[in-house]
C-alpha positions in Angstrom: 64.4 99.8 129.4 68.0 99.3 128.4 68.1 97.0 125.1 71.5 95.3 123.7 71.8 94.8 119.7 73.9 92.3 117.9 75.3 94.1 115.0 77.2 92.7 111.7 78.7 94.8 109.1 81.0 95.1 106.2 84.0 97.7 107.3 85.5 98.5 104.3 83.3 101.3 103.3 84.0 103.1 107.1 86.0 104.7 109.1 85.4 102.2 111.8 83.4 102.1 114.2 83.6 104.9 116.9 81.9 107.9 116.0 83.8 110.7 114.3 82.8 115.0 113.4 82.6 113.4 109.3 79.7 111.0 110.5 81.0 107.6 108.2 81.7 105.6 110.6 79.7 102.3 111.6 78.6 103.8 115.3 77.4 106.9 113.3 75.2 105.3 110.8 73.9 102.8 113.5 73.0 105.7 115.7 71.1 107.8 112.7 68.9 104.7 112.0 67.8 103.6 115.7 67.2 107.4 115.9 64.7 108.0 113.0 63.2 104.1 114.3 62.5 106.0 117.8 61.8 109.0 116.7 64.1 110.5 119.2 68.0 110.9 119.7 69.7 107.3 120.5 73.7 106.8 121.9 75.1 103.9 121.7 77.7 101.7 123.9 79.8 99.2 122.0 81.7 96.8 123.2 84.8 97.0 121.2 85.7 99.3 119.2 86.8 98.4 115.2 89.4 100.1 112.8 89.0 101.6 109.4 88.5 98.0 107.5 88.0 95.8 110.3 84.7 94.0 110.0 82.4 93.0 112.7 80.3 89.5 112.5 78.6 90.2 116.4 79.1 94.3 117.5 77.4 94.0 120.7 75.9 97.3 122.0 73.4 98.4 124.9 71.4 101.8 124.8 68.7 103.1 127.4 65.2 104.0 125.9 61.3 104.4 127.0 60.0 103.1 123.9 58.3 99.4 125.1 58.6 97.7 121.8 58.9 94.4 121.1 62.7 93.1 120.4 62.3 92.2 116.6 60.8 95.2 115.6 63.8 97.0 116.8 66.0 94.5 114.6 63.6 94.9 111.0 62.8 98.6 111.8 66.2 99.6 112.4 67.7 97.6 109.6 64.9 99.8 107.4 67.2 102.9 108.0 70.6 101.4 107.5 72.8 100.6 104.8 72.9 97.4 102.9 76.2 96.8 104.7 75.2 96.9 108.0 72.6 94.9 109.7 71.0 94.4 113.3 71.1 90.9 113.6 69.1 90.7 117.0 68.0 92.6 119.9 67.3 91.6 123.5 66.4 93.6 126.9 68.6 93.2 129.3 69.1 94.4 133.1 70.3 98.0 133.8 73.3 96.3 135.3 74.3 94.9 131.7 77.0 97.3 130.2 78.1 95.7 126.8 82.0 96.7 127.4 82.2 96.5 131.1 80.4 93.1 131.7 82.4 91.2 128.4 84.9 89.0 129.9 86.7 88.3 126.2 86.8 89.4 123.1 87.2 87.3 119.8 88.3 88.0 116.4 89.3 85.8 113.4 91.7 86.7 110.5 91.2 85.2 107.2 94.3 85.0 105.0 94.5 83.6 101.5 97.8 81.9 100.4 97.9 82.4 96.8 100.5 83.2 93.7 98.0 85.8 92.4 96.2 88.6 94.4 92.7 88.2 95.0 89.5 89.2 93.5 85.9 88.3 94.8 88.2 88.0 98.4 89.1 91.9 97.8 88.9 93.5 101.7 87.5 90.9 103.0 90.8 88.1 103.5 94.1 89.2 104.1 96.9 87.8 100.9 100.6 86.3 101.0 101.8 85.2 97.7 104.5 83.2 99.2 103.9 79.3 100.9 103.0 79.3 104.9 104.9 76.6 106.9 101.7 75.6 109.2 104.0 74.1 111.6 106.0 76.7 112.2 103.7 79.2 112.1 101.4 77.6 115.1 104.8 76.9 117.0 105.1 80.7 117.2 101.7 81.3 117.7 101.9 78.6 121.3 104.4 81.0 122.4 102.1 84.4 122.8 98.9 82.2 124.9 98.8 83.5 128.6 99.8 86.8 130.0 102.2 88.9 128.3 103.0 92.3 128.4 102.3 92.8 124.2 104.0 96.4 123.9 105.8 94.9 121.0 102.3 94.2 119.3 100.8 98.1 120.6 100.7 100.6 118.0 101.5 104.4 119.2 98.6 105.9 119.5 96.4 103.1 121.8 94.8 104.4 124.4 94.6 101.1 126.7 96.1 102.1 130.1 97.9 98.7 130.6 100.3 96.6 127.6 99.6 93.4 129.5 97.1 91.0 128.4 96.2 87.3 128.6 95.6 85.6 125.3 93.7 82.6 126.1 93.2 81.3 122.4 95.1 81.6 119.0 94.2 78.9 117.0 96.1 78.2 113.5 94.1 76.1 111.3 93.2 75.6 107.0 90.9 74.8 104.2 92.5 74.8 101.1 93.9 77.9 100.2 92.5 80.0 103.1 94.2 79.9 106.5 92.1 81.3 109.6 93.1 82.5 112.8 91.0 82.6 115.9 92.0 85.0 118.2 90.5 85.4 122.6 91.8 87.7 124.8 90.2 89.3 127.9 90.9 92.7 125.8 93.4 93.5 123.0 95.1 96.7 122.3 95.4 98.8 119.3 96.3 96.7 116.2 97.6 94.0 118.2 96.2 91.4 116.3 97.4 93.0 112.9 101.0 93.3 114.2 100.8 89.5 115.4 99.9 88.6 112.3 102.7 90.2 110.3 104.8 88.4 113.1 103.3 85.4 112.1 103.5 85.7 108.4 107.1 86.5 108.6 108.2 83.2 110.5 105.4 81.5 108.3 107.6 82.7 105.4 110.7 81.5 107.1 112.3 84.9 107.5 112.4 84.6 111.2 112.3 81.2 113.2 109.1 80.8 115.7 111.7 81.3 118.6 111.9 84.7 117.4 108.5 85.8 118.7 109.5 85.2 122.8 112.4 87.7 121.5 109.9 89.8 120.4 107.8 90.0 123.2 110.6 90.5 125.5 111.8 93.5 123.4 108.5 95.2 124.8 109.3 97.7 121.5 107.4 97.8 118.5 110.6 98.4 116.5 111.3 94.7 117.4 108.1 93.3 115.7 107.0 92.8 111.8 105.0 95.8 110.0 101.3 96.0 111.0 99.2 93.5 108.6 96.5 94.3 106.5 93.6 94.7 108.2 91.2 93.1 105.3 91.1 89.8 106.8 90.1 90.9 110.1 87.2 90.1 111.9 85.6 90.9 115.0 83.6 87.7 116.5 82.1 89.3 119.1 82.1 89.6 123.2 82.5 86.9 125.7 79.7 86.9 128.4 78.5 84.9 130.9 75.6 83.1 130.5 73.4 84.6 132.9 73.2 87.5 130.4 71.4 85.4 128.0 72.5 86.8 125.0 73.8 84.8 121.6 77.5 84.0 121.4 77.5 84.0 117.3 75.2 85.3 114.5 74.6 83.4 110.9 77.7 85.3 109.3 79.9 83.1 111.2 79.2 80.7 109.1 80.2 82.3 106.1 84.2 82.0 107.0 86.2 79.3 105.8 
């Protein structure tokens, strides 16, 4: 049977999420526990990959197995072998035709950012910081002008691996409660720190060091000389997949309602 898992972690303490030879990363630890569950050697699919940092709120992943278990023992007796920063948040079968990266039509993220004279504390990795005043309006003005499809080279770092720069961001929402500012973030795929390099963009014309114009000149540059330095990725989060509904699966998990 092929099983997918909704998955929520914390990503300081990792090297993301894709599997690497020093085994810290969130796919390695996920793999170990679903393997000593089974009793027997378990790969995982994910479908999107996370960097060093980045947390994830709904990791959605699909493996094949022929253990016939019921779904929630899969979510308490995996969570039995994992760390207290990582957590199965549910489990569902699902057809051999569902592929967790291939069948998402969107992915989502948020970014958390705290506008505040002094650094912050509790918020440490888990909200990105600027010390200086955000002008809201022009910040969202800027953000209107990256929705639809774009070639985002400007926003690629070097090493992505995504065969194609052009992408169609159908959501980047701009909103606040009191000293937090969050941005939500849809694409049908983003490429390698794109978010974190749009959000230096928009910090810097939030700041006032660029005017929101700026960003169409950015994005025409199609260079990533032409853009802001990557953000920090401590305020990043990865909401989960976009599928349809004939899937079945949830769309959110409980820790989405921890953000601001």
């Amino acid at each position: 049977m092929r099983l997918a898992l909704g998955i929520s972690y914390d990503g300081r303490p990792y090297q993301g999420w894709q599997s690497q030879a020093s085994g810290q990363t969130v796919q390695d630890h996920l793999e170990r526990a679903l393997s000593q569950f089974a009793a027997q050697p378990v790969g995982t699919v994910c479908a999107g990959r996370t960097d060093t940092g980045v947390h994830g709120l709904m990791q959605v992943v699909h493996f094949d197995t022929p253990l016939r278990r019921e779904a929630f023992s899969w979510v308490r007796g995996t969570n039995r072998y994992l760390p207290r920063d990582i957590a199965v948040q549910w489990a569902q079968p699902v057809p051999d035709a569902f592929h967790s990266r291939a069948s998402a039509t969107g992915r989502r993220y948020a970014y958390l950012l705290l506008e505040s004279a002094v650094r912050p504390s509790l918020e440490t990795g888990r909200a990105g910081w600027v010390f200086r005043n955000l002008d809201g309006a022009a910040v969202r003005e800027a953000a209107a002008l990256l929705l639809g499809q774009h070639d985002f080279t400007s926003f690629r770092a070097a090493e992505c691996q995504a065969k194609s720069p052009v992408k169609t961001l159908r959501r980047l929402d701009v909103s606040r409660r009191g000293a937090y500012w969050r941005f939500d973030f849809e694409a049908d795929a983003f490429l390698h720190h794109m978010i974190r390099n749009i959000m230096g963009c928009l910090v810097a014309v939030g700041q006032g060091l660029h005017p929101p114009a700026w960003i169409s000149h950015v994005l025409a540059a199609r260079s990533r000389d032409a853009a802001a330095p990557t953000f920090a990725p401590d305020g990043l989060y990865f909401l989960g997949p976009v599928y349809e509904s004939r899937w079945n699966l949830p769309d959110r998990t409980p820790a989405y309602d921890w953000l601001p």
